[in-house]
mmCIF file as Biopython writes it, N, C-alpha, C and O atoms, coordinates in Angstrom:
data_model
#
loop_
_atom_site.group_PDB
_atom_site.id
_atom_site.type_symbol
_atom_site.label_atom_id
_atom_site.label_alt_id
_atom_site.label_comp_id
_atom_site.label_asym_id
_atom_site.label_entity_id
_atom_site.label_seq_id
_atom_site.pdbx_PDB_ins_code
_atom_site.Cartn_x
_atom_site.Cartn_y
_atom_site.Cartn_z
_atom_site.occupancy
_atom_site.B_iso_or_equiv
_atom_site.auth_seq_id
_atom_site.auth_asym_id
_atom_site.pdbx_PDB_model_num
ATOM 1   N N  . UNK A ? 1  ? -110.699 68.985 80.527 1.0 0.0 1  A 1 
ATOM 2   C CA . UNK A ? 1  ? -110.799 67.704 81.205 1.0 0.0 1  A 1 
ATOM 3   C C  . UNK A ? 1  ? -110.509 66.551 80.231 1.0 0.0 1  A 1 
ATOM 4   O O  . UNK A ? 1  ? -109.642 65.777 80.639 1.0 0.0 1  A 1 
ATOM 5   N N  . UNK A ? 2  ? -111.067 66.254 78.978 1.0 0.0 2  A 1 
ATOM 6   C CA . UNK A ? 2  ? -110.954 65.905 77.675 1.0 0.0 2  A 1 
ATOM 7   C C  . UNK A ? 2  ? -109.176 65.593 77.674 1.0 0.0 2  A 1 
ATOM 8   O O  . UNK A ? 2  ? -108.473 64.616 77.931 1.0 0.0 2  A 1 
ATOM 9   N N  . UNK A ? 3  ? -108.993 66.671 77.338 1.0 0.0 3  A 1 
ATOM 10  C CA . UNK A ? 3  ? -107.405 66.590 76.639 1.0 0.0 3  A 1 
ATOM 11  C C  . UNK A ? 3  ? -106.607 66.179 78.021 1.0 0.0 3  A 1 
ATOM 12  O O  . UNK A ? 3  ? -105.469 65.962 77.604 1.0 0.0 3  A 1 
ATOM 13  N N  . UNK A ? 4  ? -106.595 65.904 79.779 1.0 0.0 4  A 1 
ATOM 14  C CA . UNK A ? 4  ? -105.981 65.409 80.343 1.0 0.0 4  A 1 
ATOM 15  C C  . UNK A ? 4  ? -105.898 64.285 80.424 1.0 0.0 4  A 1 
ATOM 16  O O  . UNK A ? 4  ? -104.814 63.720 80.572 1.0 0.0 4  A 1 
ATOM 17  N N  . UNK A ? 5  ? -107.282 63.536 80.330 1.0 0.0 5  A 1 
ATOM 18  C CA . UNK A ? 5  ? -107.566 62.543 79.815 1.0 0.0 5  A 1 
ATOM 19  C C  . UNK A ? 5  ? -106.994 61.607 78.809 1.0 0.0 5  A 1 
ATOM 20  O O  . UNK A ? 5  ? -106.671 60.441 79.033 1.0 0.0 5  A 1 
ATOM 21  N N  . UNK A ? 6  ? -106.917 62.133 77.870 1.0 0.0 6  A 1 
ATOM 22  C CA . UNK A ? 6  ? -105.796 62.104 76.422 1.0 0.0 6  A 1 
ATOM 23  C C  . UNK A ? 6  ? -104.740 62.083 76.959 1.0 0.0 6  A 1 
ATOM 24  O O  . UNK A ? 6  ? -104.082 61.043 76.942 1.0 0.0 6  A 1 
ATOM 25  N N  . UNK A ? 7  ? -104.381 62.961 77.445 1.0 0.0 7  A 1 
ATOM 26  C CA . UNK A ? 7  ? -102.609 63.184 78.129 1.0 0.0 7  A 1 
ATOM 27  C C  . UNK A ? 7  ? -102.049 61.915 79.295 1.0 0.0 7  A 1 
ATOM 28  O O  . UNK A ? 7  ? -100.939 61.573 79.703 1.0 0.0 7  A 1 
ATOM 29  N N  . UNK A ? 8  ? -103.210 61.542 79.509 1.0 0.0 8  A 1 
ATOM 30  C CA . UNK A ? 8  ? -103.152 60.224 80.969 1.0 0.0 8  A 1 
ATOM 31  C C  . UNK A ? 8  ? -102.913 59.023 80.199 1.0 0.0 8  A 1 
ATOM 32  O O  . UNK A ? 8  ? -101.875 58.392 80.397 1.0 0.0 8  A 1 
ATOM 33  N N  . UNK A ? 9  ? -103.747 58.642 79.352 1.0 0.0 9  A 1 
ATOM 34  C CA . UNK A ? 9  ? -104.120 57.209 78.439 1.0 0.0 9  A 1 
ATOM 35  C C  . UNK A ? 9  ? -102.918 57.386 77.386 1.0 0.0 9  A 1 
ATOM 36  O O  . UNK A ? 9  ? -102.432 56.360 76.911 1.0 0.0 9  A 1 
ATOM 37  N N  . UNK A ? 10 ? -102.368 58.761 76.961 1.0 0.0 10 A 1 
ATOM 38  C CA . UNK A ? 10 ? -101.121 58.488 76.268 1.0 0.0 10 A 1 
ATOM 39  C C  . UNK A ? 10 ? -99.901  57.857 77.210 1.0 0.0 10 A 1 
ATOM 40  O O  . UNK A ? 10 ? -99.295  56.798 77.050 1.0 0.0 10 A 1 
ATOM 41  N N  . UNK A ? 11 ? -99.782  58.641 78.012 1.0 0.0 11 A 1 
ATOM 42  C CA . UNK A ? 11 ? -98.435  58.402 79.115 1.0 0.0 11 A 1 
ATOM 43  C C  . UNK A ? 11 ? -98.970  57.131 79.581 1.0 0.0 11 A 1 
ATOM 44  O O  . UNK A ? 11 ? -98.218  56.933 80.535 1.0 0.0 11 A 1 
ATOM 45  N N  . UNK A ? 12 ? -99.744  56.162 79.552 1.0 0.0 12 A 1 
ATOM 46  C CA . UNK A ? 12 ? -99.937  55.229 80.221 1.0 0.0 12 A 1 
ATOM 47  C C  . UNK A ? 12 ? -99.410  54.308 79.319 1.0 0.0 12 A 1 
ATOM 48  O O  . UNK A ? 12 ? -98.633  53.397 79.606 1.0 0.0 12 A 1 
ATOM 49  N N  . UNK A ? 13 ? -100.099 54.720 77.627 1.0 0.0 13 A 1 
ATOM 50  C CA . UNK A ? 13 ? -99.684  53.345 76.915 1.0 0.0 13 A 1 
ATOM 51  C C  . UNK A ? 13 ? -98.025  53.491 76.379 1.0 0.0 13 A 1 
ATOM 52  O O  . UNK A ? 13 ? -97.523  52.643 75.641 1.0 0.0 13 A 1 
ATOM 53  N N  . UNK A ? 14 ? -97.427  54.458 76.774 1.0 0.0 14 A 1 
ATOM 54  C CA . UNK A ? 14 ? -96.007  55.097 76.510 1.0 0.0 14 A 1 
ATOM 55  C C  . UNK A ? 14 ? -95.309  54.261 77.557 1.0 0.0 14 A 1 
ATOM 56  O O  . UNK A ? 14 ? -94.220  53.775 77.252 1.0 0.0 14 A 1 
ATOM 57  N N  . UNK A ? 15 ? -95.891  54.005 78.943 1.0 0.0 15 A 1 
ATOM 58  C CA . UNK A ? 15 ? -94.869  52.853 79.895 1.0 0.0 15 A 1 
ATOM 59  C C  . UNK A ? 15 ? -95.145  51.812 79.334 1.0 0.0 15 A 1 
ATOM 60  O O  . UNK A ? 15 ? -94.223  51.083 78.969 1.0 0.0 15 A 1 
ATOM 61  N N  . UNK A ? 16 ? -96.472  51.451 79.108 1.0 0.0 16 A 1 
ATOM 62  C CA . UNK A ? 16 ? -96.650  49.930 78.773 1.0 0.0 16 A 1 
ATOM 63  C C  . UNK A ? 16 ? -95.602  49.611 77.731 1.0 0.0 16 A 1 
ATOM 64  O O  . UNK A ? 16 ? -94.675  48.811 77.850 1.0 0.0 16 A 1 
ATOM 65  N N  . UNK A ? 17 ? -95.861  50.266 76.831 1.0 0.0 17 A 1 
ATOM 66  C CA . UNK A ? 17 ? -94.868  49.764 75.295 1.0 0.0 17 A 1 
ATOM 67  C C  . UNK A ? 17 ? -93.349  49.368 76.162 1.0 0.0 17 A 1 
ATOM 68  O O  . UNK A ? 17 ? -92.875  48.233 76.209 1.0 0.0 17 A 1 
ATOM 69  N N  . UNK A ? 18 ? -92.830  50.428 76.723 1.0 0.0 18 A 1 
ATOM 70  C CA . UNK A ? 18 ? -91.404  50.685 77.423 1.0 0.0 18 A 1 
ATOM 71  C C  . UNK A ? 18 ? -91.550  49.164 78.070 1.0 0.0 18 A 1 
ATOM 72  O O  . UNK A ? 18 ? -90.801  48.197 77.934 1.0 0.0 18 A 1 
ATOM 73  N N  . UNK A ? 19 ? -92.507  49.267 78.655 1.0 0.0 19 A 1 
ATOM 74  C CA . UNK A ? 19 ? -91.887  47.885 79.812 1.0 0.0 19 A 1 
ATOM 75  C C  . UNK A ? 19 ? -92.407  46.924 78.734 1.0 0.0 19 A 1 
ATOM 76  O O  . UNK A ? 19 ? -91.916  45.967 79.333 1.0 0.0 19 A 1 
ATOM 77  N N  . UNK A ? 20 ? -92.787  46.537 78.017 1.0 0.0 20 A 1 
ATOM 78  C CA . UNK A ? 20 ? -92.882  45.630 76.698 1.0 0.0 20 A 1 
ATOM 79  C C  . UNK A ? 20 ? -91.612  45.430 76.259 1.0 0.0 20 A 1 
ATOM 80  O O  . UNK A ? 20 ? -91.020  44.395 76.567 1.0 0.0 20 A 1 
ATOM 81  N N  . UNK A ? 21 ? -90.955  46.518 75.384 1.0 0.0 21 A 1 
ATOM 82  C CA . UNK A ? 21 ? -90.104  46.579 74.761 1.0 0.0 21 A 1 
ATOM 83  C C  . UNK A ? 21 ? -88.787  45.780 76.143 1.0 0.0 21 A 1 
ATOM 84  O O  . UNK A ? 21 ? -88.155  44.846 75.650 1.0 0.0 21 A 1 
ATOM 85  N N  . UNK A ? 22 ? -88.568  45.961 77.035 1.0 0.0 22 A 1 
ATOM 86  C CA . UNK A ? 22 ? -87.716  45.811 77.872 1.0 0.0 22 A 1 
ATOM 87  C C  . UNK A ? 22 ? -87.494  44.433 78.239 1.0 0.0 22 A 1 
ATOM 88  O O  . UNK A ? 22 ? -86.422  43.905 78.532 1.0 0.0 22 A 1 
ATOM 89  N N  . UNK A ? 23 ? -88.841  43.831 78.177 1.0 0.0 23 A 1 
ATOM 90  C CA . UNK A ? 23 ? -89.310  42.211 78.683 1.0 0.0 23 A 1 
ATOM 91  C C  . UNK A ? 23 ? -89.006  41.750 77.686 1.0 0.0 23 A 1 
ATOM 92  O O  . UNK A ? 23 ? -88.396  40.714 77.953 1.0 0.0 23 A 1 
ATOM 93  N N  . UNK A ? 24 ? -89.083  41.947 76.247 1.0 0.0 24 A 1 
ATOM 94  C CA . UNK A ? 24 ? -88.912  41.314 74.581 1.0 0.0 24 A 1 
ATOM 95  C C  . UNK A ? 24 ? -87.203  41.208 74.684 1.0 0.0 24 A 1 
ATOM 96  O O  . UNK A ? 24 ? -86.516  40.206 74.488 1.0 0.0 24 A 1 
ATOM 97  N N  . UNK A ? 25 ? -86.791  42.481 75.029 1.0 0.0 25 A 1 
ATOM 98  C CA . UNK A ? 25 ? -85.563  42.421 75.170 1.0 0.0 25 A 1 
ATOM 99  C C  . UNK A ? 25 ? -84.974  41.360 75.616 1.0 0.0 25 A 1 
ATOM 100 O O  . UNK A ? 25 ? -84.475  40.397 75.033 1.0 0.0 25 A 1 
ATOM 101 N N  . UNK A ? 26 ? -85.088  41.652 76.785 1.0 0.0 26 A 1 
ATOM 102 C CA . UNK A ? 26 ? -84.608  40.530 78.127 1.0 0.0 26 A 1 
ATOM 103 C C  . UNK A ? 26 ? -84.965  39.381 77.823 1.0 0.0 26 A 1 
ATOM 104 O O  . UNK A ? 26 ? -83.815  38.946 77.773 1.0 0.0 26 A 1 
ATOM 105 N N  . UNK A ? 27 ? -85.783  38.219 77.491 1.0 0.0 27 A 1 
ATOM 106 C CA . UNK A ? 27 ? -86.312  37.221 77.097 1.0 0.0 27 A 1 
ATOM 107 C C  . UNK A ? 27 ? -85.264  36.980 76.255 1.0 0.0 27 A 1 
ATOM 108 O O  . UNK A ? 27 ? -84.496  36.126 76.697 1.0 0.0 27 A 1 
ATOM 109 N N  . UNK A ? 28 ? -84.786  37.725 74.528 1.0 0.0 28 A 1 
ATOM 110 C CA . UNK A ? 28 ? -84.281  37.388 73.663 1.0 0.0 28 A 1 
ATOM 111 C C  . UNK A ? 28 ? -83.014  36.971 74.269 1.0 0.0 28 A 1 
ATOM 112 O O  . UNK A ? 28 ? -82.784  35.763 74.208 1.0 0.0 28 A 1 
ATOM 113 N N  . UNK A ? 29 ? -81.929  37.902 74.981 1.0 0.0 29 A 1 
ATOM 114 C CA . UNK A ? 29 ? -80.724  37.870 75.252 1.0 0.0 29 A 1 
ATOM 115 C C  . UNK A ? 29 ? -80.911  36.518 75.976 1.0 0.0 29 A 1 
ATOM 116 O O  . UNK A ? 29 ? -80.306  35.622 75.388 1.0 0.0 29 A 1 
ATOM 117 N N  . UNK A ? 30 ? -81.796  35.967 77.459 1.0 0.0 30 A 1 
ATOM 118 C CA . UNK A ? 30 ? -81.984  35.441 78.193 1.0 0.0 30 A 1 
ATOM 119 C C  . UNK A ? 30 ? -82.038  33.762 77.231 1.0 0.0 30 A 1 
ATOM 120 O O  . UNK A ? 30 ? -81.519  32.715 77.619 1.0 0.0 30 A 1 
ATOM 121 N N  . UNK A ? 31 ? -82.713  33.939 76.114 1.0 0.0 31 A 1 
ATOM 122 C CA . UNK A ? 31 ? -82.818  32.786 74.764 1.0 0.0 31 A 1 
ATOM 123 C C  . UNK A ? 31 ? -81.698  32.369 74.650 1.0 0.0 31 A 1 
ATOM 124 O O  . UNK A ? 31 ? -81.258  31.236 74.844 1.0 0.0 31 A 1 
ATOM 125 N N  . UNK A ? 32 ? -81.166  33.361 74.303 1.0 0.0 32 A 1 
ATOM 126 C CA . UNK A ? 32 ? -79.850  33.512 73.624 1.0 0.0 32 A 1 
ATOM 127 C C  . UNK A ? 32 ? -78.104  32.891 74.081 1.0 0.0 32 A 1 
ATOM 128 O O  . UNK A ? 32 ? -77.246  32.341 73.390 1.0 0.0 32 A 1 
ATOM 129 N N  . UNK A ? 33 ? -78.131  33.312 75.622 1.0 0.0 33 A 1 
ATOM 130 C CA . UNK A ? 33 ? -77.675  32.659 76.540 1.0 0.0 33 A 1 
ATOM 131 C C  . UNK A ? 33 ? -77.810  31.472 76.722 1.0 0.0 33 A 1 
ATOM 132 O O  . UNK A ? 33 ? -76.935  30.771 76.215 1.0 0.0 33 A 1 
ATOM 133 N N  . UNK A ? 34 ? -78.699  30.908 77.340 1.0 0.0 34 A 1 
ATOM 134 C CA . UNK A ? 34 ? -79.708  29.429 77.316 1.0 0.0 34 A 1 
ATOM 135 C C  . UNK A ? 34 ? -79.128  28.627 76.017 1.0 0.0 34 A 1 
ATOM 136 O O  . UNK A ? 34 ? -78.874  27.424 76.076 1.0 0.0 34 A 1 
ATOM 137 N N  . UNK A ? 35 ? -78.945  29.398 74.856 1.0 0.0 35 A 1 
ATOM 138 C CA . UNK A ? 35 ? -78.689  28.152 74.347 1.0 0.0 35 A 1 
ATOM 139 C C  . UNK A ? 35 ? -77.236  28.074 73.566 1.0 0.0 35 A 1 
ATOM 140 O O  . UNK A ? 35 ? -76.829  27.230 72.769 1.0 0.0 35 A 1 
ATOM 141 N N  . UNK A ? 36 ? -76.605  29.260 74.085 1.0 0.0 36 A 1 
ATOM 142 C CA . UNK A ? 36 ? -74.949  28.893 74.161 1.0 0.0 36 A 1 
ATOM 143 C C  . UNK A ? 36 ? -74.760  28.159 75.850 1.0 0.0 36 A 1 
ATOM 144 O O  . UNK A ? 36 ? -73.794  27.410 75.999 1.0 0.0 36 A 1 
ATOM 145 N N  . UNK A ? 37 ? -75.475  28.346 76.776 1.0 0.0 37 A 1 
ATOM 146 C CA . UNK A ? 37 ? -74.975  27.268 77.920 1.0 0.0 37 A 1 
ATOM 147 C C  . UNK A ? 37 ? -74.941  25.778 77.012 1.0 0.0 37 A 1 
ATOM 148 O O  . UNK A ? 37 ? -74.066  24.963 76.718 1.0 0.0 37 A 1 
ATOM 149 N N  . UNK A ? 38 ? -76.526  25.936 76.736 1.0 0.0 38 A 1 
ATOM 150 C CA . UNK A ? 38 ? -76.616  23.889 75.975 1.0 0.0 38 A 1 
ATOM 151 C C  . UNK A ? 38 ? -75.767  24.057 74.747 1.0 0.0 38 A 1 
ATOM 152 O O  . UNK A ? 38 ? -75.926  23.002 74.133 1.0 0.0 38 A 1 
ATOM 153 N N  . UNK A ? 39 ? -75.152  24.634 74.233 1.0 0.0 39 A 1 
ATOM 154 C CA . UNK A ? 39 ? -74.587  24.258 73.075 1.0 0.0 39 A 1 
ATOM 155 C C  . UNK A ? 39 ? -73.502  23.576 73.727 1.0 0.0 39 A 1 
ATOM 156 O O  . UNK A ? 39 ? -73.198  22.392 73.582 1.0 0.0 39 A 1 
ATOM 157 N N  . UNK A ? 40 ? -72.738  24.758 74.734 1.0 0.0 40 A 1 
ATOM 158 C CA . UNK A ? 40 ? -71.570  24.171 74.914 1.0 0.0 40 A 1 
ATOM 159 C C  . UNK A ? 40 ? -71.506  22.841 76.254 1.0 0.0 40 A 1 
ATOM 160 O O  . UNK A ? 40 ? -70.453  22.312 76.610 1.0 0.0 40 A 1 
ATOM 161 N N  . UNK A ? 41 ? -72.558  22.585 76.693 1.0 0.0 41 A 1 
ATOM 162 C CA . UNK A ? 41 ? -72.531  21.412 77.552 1.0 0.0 41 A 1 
ATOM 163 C C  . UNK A ? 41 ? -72.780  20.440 76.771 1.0 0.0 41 A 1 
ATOM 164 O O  . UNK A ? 41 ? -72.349  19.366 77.192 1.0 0.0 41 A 1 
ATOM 165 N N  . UNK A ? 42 ? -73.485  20.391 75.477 1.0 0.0 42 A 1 
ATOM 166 C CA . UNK A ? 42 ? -73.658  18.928 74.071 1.0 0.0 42 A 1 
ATOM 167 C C  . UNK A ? 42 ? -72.671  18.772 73.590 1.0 0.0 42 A 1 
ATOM 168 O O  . UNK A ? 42 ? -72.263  17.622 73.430 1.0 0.0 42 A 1 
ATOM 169 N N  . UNK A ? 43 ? -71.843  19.985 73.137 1.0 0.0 43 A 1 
ATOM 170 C CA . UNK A ? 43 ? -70.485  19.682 72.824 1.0 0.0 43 A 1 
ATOM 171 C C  . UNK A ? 43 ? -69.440  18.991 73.542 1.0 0.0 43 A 1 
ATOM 172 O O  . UNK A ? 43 ? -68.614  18.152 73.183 1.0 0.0 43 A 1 
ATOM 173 N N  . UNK A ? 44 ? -69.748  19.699 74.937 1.0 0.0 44 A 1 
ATOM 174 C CA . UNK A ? 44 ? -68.533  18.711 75.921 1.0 0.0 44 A 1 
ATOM 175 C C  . UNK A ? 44 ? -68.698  17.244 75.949 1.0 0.0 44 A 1 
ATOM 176 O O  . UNK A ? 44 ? -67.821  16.413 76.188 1.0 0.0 44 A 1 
ATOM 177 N N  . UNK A ? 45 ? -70.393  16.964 75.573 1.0 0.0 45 A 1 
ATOM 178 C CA . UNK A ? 45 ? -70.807  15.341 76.629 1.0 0.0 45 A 1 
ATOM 179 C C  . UNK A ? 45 ? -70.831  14.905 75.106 1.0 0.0 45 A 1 
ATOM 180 O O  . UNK A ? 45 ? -71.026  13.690 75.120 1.0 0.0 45 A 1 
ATOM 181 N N  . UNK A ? 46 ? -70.744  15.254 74.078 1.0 0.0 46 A 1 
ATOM 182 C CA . UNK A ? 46 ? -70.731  14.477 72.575 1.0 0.0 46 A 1 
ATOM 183 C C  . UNK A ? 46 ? -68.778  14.449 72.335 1.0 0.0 46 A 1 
ATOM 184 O O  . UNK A ? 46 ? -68.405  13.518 71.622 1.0 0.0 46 A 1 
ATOM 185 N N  . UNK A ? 47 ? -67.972  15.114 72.723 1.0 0.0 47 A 1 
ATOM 186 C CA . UNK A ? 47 ? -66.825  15.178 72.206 1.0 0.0 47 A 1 
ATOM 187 C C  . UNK A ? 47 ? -66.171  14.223 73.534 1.0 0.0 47 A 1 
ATOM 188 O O  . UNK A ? 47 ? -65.057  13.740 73.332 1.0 0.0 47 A 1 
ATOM 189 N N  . UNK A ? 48 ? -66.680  14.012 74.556 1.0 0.0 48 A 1 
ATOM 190 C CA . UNK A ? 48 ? -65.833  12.948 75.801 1.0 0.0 48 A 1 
ATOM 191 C C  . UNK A ? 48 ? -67.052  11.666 75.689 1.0 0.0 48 A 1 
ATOM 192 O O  . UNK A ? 48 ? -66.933  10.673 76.407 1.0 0.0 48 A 1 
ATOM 193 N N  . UNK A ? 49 ? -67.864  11.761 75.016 1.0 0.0 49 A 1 
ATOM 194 C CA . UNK A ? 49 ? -68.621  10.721 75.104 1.0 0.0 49 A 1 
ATOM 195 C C  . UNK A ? 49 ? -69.136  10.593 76.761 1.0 0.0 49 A 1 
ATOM 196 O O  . UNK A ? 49 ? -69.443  9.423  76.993 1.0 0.0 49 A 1 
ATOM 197 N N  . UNK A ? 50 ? -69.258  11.230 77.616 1.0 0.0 50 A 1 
ATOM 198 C CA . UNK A ? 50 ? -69.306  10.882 78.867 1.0 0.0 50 A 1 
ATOM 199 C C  . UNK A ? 50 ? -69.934  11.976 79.300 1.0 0.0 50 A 1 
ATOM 200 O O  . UNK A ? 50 ? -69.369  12.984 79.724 1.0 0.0 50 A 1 
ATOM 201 N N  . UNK A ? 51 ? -71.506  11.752 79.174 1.0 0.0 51 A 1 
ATOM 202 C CA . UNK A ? 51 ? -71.799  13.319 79.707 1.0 0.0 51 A 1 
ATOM 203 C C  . UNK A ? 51 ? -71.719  13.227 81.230 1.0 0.0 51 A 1 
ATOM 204 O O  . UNK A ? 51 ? -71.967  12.093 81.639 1.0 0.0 51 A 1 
ATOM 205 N N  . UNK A ? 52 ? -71.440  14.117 82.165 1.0 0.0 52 A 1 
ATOM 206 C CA . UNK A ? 52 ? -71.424  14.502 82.804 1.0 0.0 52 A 1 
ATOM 207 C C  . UNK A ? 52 ? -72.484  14.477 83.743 1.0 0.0 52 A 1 
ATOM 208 O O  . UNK A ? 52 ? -73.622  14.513 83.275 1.0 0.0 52 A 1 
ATOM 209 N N  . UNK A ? 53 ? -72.279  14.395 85.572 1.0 0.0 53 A 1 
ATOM 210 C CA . UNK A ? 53 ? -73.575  14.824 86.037 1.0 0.0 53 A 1 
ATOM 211 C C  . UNK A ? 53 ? -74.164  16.155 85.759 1.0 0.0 53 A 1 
ATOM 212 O O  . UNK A ? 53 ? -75.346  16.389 85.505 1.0 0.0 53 A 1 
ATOM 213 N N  . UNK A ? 54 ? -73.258  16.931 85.834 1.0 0.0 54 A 1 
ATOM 214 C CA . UNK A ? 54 ? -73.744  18.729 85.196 1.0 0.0 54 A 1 
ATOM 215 C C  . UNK A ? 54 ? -74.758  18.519 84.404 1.0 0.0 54 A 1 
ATOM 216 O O  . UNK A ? 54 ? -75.864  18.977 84.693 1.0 0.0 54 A 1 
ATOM 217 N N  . UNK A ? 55 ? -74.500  17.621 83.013 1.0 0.0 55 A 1 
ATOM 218 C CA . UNK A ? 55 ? -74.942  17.698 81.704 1.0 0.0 55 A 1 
ATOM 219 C C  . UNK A ? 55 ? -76.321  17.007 81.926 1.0 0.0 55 A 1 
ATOM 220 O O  . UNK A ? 55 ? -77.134  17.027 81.003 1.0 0.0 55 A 1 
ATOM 221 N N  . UNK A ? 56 ? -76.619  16.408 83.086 1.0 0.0 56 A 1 
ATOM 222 C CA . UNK A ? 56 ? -77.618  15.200 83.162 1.0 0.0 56 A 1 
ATOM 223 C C  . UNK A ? 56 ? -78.808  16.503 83.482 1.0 0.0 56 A 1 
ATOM 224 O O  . UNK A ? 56 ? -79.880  16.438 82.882 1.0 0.0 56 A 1 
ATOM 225 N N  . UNK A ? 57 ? -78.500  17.887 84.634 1.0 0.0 57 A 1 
ATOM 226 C CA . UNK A ? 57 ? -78.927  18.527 85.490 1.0 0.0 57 A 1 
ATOM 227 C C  . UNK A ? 57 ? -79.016  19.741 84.831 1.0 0.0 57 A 1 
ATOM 228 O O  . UNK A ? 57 ? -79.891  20.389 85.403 1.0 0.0 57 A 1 
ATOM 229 N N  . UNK A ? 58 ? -78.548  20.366 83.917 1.0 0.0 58 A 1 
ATOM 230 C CA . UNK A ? 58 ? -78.523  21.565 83.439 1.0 0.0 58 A 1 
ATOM 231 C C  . UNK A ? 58 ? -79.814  21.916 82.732 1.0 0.0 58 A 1 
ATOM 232 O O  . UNK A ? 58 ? -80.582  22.829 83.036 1.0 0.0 58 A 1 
ATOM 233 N N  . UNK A ? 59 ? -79.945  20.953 81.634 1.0 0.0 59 A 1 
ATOM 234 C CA . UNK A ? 59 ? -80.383  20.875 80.606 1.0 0.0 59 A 1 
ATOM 235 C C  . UNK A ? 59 ? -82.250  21.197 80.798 1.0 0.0 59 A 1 
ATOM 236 O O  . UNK A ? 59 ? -82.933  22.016 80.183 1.0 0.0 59 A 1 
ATOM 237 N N  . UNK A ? 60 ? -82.666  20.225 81.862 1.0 0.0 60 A 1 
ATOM 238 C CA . UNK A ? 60 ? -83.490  20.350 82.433 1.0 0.0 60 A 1 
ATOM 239 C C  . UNK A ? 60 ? -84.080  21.608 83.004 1.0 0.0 60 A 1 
ATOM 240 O O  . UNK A ? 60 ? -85.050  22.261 82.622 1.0 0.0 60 A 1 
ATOM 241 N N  . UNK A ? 61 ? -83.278  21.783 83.988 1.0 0.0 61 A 1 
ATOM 242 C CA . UNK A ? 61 ? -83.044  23.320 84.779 1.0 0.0 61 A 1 
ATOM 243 C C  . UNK A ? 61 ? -83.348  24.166 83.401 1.0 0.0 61 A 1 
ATOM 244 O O  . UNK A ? 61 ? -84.487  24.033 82.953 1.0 0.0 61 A 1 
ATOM 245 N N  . UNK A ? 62 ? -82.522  24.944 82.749 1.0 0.0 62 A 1 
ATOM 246 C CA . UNK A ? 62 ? -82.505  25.591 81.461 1.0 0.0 62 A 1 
ATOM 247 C C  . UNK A ? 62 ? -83.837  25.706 80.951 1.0 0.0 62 A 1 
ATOM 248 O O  . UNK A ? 62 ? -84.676  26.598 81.081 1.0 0.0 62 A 1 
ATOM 249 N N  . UNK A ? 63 ? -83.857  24.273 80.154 1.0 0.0 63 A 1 
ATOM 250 C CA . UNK A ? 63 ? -85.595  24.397 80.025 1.0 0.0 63 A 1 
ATOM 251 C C  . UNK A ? 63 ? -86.414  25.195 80.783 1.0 0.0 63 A 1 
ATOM 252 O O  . UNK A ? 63 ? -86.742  26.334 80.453 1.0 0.0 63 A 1 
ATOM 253 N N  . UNK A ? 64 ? -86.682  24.755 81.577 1.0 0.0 64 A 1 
ATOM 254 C CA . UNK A ? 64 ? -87.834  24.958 82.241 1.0 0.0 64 A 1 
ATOM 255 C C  . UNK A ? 64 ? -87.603  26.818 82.607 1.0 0.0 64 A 1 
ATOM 256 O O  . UNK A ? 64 ? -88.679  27.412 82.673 1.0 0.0 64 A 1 
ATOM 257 N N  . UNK A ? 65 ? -86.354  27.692 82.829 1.0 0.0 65 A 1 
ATOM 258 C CA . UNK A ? 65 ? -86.369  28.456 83.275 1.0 0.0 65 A 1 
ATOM 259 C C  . UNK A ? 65 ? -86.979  29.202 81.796 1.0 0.0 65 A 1 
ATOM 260 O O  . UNK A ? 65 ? -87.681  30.212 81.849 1.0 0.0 65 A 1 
ATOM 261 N N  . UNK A ? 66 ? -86.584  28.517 80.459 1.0 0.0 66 A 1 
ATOM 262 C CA . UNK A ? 66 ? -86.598  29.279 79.431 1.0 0.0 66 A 1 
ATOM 263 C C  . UNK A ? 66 ? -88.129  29.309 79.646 1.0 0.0 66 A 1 
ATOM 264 O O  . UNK A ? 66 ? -88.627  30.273 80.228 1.0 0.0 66 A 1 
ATOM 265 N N  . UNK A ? 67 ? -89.076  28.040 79.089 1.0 0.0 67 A 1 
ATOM 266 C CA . UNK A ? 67 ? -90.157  28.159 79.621 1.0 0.0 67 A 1 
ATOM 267 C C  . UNK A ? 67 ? -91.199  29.004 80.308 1.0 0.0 67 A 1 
ATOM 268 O O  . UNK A ? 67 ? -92.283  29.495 79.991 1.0 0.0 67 A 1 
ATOM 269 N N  . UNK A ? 68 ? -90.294  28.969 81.568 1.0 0.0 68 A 1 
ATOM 270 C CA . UNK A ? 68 ? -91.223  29.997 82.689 1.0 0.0 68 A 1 
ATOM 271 C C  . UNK A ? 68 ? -91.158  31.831 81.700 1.0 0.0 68 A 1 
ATOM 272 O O  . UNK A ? 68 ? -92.082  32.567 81.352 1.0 0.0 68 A 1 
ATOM 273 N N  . UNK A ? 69 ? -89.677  31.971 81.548 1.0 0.0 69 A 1 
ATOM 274 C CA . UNK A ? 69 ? -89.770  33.008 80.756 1.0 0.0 69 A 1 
ATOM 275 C C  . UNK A ? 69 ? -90.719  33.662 79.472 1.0 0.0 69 A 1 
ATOM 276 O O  . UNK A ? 69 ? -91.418  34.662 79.311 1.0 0.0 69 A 1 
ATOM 277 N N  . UNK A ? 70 ? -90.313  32.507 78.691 1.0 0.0 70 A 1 
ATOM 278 C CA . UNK A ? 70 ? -91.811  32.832 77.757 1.0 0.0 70 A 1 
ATOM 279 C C  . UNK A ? 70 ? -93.219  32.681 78.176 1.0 0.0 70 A 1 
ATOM 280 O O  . UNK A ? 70 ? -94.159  33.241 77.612 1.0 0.0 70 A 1 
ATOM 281 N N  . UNK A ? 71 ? -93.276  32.219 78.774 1.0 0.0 71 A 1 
ATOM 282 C CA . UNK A ? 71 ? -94.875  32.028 79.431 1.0 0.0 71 A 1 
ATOM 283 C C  . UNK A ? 71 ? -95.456  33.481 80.364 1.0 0.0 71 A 1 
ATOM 284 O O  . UNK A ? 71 ? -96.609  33.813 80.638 1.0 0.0 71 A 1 
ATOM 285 N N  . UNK A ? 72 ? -94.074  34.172 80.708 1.0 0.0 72 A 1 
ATOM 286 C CA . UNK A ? 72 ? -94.725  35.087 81.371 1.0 0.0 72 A 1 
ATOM 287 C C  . UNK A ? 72 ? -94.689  36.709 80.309 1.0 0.0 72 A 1 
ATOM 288 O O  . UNK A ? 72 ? -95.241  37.730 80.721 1.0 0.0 72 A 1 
#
């Protein structure tokens, strides 16, 4: 009874890590993205001098999604 026990609480913390490892993942790439979108929308609205409505709306948006991401 002992050792199924053992065998349950292993396989349990064996998904957790997995779906850990998966969310760390995803977050980073998700970072990562996020801030080649803003790189290249600062570049556009710094090189025309004229940012854009996009540029007014993105930036914001972005944030906050990055945000929600790390927070969860």
């Amino acid at each position: 009874m002992l050792e199924h026990v053992h065998k349950h609480i292993v396989a349990e913390l064996q998904q957790s890590a997995r779906t850990d490892t998966v969310f760390v993942v995803t977050s980073v790439v998700f970072n990562l993205v996020v801030l080649g979108i803003n790189w290249s929308v600062a570049e556009s609205a710094t090189r025309h001098w004229n940012p854009s409505s996009a540029s007014e709306w993105i930036f914001p948006l972005l944030l906050a999604a990055t945000v929600a991401v790390n927070v969860f």
